[in-house]
C-alpha positions in Angstrom: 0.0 0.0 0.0 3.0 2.4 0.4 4.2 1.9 -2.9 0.4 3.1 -4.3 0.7 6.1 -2.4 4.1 6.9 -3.5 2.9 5.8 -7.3 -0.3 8.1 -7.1 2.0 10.7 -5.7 4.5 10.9 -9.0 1.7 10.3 -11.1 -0.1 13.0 -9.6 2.7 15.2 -10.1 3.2 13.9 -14.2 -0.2 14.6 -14.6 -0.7 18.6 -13.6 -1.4 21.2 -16.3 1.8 22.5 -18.9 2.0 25.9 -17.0 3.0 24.5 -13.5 5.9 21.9 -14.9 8.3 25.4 -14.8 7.9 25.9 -11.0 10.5 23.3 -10.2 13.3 25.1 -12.3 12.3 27.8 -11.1 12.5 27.2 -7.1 16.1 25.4 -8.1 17.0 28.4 -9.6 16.1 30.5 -6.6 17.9 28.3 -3.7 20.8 28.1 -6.3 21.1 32.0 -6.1 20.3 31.6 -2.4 23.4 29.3 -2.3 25.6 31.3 -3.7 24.2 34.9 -1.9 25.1 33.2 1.1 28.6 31.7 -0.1 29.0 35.6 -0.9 28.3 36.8 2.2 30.3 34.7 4.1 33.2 34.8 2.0 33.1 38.6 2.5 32.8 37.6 6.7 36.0 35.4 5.9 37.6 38.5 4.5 36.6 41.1 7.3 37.8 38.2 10.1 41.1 37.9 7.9 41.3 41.6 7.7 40.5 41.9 11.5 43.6 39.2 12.3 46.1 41.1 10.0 45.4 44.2 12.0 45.7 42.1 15.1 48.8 40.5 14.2 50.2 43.8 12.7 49.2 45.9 15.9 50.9 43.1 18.3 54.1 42.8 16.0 54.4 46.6 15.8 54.0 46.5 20.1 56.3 43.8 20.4 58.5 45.6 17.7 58.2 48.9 19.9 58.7 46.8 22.6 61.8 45.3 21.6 63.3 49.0 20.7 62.8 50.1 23.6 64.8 47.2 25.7 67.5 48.0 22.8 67.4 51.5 23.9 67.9 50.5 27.7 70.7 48.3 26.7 72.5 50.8 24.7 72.7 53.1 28.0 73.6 50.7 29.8 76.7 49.6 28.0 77.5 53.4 27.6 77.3 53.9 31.3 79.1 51.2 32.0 82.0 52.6 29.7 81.7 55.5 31.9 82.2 53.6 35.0 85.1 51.6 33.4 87.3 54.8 33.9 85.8 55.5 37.6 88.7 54.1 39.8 85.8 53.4 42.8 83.7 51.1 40.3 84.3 47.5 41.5 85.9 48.5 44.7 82.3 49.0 47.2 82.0 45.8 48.5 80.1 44.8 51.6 83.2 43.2 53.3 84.1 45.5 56.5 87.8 45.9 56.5 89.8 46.4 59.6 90.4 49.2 61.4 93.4 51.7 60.8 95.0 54.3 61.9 93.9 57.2 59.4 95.4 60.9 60.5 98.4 60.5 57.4 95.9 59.6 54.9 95.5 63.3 54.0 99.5 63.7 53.5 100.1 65.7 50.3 103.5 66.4 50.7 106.4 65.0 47.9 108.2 64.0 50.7 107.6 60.2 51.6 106.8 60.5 55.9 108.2 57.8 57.9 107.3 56.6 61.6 110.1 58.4 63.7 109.8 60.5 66.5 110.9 63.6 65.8 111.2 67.1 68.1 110.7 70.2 67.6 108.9 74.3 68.5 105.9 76.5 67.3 107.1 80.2 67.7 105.3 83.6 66.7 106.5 86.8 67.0 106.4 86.1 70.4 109.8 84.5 70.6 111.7 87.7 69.9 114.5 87.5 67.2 115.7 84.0 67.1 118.7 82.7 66.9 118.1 80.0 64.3 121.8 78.8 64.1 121.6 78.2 67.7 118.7 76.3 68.0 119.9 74.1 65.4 122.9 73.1 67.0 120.6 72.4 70.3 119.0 69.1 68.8 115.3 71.2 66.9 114.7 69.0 64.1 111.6 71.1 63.0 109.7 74.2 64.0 105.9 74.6 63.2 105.9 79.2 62.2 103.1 80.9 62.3 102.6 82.8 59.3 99.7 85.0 60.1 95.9 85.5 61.5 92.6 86.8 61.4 91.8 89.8 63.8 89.0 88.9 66.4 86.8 91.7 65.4 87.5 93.0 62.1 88.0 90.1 60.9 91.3 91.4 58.6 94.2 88.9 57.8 97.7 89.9 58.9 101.0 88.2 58.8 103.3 87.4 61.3 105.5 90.1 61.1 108.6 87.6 62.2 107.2 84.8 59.7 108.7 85.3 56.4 112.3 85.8 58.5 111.7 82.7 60.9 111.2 80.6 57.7 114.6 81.6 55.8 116.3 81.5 58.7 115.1 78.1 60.2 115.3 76.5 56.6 118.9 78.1 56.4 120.1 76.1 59.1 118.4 72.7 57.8 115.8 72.5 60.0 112.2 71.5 58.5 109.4 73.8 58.8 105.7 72.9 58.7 103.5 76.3 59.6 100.0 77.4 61.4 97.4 80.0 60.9 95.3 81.6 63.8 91.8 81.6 62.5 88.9 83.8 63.5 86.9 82.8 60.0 83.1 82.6 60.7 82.0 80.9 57.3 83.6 78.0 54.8 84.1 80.8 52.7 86.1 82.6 55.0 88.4 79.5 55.9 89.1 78.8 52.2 90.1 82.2 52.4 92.2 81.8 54.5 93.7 78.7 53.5 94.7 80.4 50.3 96.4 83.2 51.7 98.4 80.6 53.5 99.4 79.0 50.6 100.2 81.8 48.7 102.4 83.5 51.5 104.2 79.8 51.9 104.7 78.9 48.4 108.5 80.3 47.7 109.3 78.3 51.4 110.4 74.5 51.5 106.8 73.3 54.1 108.2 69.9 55.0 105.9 69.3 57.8 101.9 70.1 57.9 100.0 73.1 58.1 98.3 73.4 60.9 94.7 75.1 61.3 94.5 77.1 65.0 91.4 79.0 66.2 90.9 79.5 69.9 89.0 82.5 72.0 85.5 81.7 70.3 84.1 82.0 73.3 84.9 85.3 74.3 82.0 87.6 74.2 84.0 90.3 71.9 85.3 87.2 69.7 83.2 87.1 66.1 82.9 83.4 66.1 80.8 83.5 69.4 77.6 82.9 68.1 79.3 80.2 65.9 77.9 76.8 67.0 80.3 74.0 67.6 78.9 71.8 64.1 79.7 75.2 62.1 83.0 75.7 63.7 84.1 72.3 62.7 82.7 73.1 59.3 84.6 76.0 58.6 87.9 74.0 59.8 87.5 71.1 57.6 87.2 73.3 54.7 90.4 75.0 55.5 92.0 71.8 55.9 90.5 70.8 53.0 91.7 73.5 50.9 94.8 73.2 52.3 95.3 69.8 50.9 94.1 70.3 47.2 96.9 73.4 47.5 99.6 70.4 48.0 99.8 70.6 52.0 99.5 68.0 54.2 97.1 69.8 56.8 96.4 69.1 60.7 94.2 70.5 63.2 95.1 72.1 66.6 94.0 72.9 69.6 94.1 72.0 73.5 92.8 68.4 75.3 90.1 69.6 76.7 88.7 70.9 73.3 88.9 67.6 71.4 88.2 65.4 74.3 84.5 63.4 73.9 84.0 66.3 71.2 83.6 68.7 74.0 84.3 71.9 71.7 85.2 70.8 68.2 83.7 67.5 66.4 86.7 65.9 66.5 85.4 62.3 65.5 84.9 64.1 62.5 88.1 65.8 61.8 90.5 62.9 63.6 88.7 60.1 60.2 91.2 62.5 58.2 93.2 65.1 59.5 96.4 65.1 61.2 95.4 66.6 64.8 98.0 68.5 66.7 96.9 68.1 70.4 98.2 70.5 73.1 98.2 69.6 77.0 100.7 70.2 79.4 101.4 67.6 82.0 103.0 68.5 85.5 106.3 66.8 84.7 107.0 67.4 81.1 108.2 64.5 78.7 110.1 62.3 78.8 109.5 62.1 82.5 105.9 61.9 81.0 106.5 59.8 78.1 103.2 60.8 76.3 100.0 62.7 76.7 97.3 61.3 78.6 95.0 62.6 75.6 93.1 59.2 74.6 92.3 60.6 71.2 94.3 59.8 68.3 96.8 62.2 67.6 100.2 62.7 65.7 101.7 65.7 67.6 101.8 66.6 71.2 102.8 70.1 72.4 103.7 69.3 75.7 104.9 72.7 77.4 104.4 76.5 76.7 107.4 76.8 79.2 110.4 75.2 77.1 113.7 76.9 77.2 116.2 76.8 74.1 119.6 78.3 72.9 118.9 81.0 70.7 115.3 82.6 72.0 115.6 84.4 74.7 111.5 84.2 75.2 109.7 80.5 76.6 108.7 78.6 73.7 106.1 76.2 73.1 107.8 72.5 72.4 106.3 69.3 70.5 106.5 65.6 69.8 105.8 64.7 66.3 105.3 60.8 66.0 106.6 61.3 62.2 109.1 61.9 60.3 110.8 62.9 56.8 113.5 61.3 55.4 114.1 64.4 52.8 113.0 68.3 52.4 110.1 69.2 50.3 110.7 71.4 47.5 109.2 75.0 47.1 105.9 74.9 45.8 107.0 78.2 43.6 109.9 78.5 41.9 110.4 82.2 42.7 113.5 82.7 45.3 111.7 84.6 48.3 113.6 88.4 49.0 115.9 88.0 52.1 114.1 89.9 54.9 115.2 91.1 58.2 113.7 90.2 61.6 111.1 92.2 63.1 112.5 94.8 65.8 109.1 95.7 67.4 108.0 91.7 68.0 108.2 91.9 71.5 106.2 95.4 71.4 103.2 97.3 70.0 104.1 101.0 68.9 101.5 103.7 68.7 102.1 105.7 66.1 103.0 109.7 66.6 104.5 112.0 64.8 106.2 114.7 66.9 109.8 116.1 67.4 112.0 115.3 70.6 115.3 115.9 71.8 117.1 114.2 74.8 116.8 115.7 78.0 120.5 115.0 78.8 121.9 112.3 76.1 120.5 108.9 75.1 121.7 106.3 73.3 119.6 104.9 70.0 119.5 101.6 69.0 119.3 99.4 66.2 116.5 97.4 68.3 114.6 98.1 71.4 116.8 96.6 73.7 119.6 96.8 76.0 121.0 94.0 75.9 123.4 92.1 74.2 121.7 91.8 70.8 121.4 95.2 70.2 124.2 98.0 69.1 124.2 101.4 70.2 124.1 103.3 66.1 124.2 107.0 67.1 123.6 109.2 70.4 121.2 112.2 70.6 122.5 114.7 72.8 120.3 117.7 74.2 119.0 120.5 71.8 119.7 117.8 69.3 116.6 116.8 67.4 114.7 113.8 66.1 111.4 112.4 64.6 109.2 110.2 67.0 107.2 107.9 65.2 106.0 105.8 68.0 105.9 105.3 71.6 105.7 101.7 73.3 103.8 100.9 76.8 107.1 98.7 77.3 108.9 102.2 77.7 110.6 102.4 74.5 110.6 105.3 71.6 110.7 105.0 67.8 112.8 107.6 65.9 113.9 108.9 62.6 117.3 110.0 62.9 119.7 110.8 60.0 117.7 108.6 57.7 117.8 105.9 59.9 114.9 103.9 62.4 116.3 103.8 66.0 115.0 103.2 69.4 115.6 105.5 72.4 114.3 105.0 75.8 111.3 107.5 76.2 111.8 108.8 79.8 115.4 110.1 78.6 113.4 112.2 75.6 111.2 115.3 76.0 109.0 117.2 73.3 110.4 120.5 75.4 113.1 121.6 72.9 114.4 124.1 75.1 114.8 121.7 78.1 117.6 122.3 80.7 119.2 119.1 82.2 118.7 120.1 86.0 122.0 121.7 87.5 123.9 119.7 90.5 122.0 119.7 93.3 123.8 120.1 96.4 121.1 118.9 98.6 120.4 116.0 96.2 124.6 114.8 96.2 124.3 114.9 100.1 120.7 113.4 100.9 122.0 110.4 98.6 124.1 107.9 100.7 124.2 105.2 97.9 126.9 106.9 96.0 124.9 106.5 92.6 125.6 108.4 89.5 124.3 109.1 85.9 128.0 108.7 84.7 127.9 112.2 83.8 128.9 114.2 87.2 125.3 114.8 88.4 123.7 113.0 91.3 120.8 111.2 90.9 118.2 111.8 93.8 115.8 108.7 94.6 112.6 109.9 96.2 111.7 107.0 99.3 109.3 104.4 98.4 108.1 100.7 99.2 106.4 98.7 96.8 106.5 95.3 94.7 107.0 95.6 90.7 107.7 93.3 87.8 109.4 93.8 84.6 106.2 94.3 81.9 108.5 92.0 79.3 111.9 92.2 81.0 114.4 94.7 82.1 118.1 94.6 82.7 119.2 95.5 86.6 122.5 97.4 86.6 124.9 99.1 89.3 124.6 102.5 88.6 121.4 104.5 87.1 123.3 104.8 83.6 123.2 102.8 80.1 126.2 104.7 79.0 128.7 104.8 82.0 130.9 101.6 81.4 131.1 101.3 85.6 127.0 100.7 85.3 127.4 96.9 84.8 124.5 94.7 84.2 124.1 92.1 87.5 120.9 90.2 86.1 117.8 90.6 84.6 114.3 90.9 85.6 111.9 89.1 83.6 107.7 89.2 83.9 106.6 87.5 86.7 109.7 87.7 89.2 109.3 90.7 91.5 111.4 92.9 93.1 111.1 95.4 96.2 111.6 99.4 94.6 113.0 102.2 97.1 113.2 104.7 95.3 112.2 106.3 92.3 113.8 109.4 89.8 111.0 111.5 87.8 113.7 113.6 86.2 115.5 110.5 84.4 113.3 107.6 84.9 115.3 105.5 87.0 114.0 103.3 89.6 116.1 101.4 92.9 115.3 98.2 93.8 116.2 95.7 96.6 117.3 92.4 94.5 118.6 89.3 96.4 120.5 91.5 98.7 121.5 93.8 96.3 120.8 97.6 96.0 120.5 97.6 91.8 119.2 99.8 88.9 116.4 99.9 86.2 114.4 102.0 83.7 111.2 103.1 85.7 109.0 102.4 82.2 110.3 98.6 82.1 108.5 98.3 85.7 104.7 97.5 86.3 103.2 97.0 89.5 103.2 92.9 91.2 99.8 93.5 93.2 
């Protein structure tokens, strides 16, 4: 029965009208262009999707490509900073190892003279010290003396030289003893310290500076001073940069100042300065070396000035004295190759002139002379006699006068000059030759009358004591010499010529009234 149906069905089919036998074409026709509409559109899909993963795959390869330049470019820098640090002596050399411990204060050595580890001996001096001697202290054992060459004034802040330093320097390095030097600073900024550093090394650089130079600055805590308001951190500041400077200017450079300073950083940072600087300590034990063989300063140090007290052939003055726990086997050269002019030493070193300008004679005669002394070292050039005439250019609180005479700068003792041009020398004095019992004499036939008195002097620097009132009678020897700080009883005193009597171990002896000051 199936197949019937299917039968009747195609017959069915073979049997419609002529018209209707064109649908089927037709409807294969239509799902033909059907087919292909949609092969079309989903070829064109294809291509959009394609077009879509080109752009994809174009954008990621230009990232990656961007990406990759970039990594270039951080390479490239890197191998061009690493050719920079190639030529950096410290690259390679920072590693986290701790090494052990050292003793650092000759790191900072810039001298061209190879140091060694000997113990060497030696003075600081200033004008202080007078005219030295250098020859003398040579021969007495010095092996090096640390000059000061200048300083900064405590209020005005102006730098001035030593006026001794240029002639303690030719004359020490004459006589083959080394020289290091030392500034007195009063510098309140870096600024001023690198100052002040340079002047240094300017004023030093025609002078063989074996040993350091040495950075001093003390009194900064005196009200008038103007580094009171300085705080300690600024103060060690401004000495690091001048010992700083001093090194790039081919110095070795050290720091100075007293035990109590430096100890547990109590005035200066010194666990700052002592990592690389040379430090001069100064402390004075009660029984000086080598009783004391070394300071009890527990800081590191590689000088000790162990006395302000020290006595040596050639300076008549005390002198400061130091241990230096180095050495040089050689001289350094001169920094400048300019031979420095040969200079004098300073006559007024031991005194501060005022300046005047006024015309004196003597009231009787006086001696001038080449210094402002009487003794030994000095040479009588010319005597001024009264109604004779000369130039004062300055007067001294140490009782001495600077004159122009013939040309020439001589020193007079003041109480035997007068600005009275038409002084008289008083006559003899009858009453004065026969109220003095003590037989005394100018050493020029006229008595010298001693009015009573009863008090205890010193000598303001020191003061020769002689037998008779006179520096020109060859009877009026010179028995000793008063220096600061001893005393003496006085008896009697002379207005007219400035004389004074003293009581002096026993002995009845003579002096200039201006060399005295009062002891109470």
């Amino acid at each position: 029965m199936k197949k019937f149906d299917d039968d009747l069905e195609f017959e069915s089919l073979n049997d419609e009208p002529r018209d209707t036998r064109f649908i089927l074409p037709i409807i294969v026709v239509a799902v033909l262009l059907v087919i292909v509409i949609v092969a079309l559109v989903l070829l064109g899909k294809n291509k959009d999707t394609s077009a879509d993963l080109m752009s994809t795959e174009q954008s990621e390869t230009t990232e990656t490509e961007t990406q990759t330049t970039e990594v270039i470019g951080n390479i490239a820098t890197t191998e061009s900073t690493e050719e920079v640090e190639a030529d950096d002596p410290q690259n390679g050399n920072m590693g986290t190892d701790t090494g052990a411990s050292v003793d650092v204060t000759a790191l900072l050595s810039a001298g061209n003279v190879a140091e060694s580890g000997e113990t060497t001996f030696g003075i600081d001096v200033a004008r202080y010290q007078g005219t030295i001697d250098w020859s003398q202290v040579a021969a007495s054992g010095v092996q090096f003396a640390m000059i000061r060459v200048g300083y900064r004034t405590q209020k005005t802040g102006e730098i001035v030289a030593d006026t001794n330093a240029k002639y303690n320097m030719q004359e020490a390095q004459a006589n083959g003893i080394k020289i290091g030097v030392y500034f007195f600073s009063t510098a309140v900024t870096e600024d001023e310290a690198v100052q002040e550093a340079d002047w240094v090394a300017d004023y030093i650089s025609q002078y063989q500076i074996t040993y350091p130079v040495a950075f001093n600055c003390e009194g900064f805590e005196n009200a008038d001073s103007r580094q009171y308001a300085m705080t300690q951190s600024e103060r060690t500041d401004m000495a690091i940069a001048f010992l700083n400077e001093i090194y790039n200017r081919g110095y070795t450079p050290m720091f100075y100042a007293a035990k109590n300073e430096m100890l547990g950083d109590a005035k200066w940072d010194t666990s700052r300065i002592e990592k690389t600087y040379k430090i001069w300590v100064s402390q004075y034990p009660s029984v000086p070396y080598p009783q004391t063989a070394q300071s009890d300063y527990t800081g590191t140090h590689a000088m000790w000035q162990y006395t302000n007290q020290g006595t040596v052939a050639g300076i008549s003055k005390p002198v400061d004295v130091d241990i230096a726990y180095f050495g040089y086997a050689g001289t350094a050269d001169a920094k400048s190759d300019v031979t420095p002019e040969t200079v004098g030493a300073d006559a007024e070193a031991l005194m501060n002139f005022s300046d005047v300008n006024e015309t004196v004679t003597a009231k009787q005669s006086t001696n001038l002379r080449n210094i402002p002394s009487q003794g030994s070292d000095a040479t009588v050039v010319a005597t001024l006699q009264n109604g004779e005439t000369a130039t004062r250019t300055g007067v001294s609180s140490s009782g001495w006068s600077r004159v122009s005479y013939n040309g020439q700068t001589l020193y007079a003792v003041s109480s035997y000059l007068t600005t009275d041009l038409g002084y008289t020398a008083p006559a003899a004095n009858t009453a004065a030759e026969t109220t003095t019992t003590d037989g005394s004499g100018s050493g020029d036939g006229l008595k010298t009358k001693f009015t009573a008195c009863n008090d205890v002097v010193t000598a303001k620097i020191e003061v020769n004591l002689r037998t008779l009132p006179s520096v020109t009678n060859p009877d009026a020897a010179v028995v000793a010499v008063l220096k600061n700080g001893e005393t003496v009883t006085r008896t009697g005193i002379n207005t007219d010529y400035g004389w004074s009597r003293v009581d002096y171990n026993g002995q009845t002896l003579y002096c200039v009234s201006s060399y005295l000051t009062s002891a109470q």
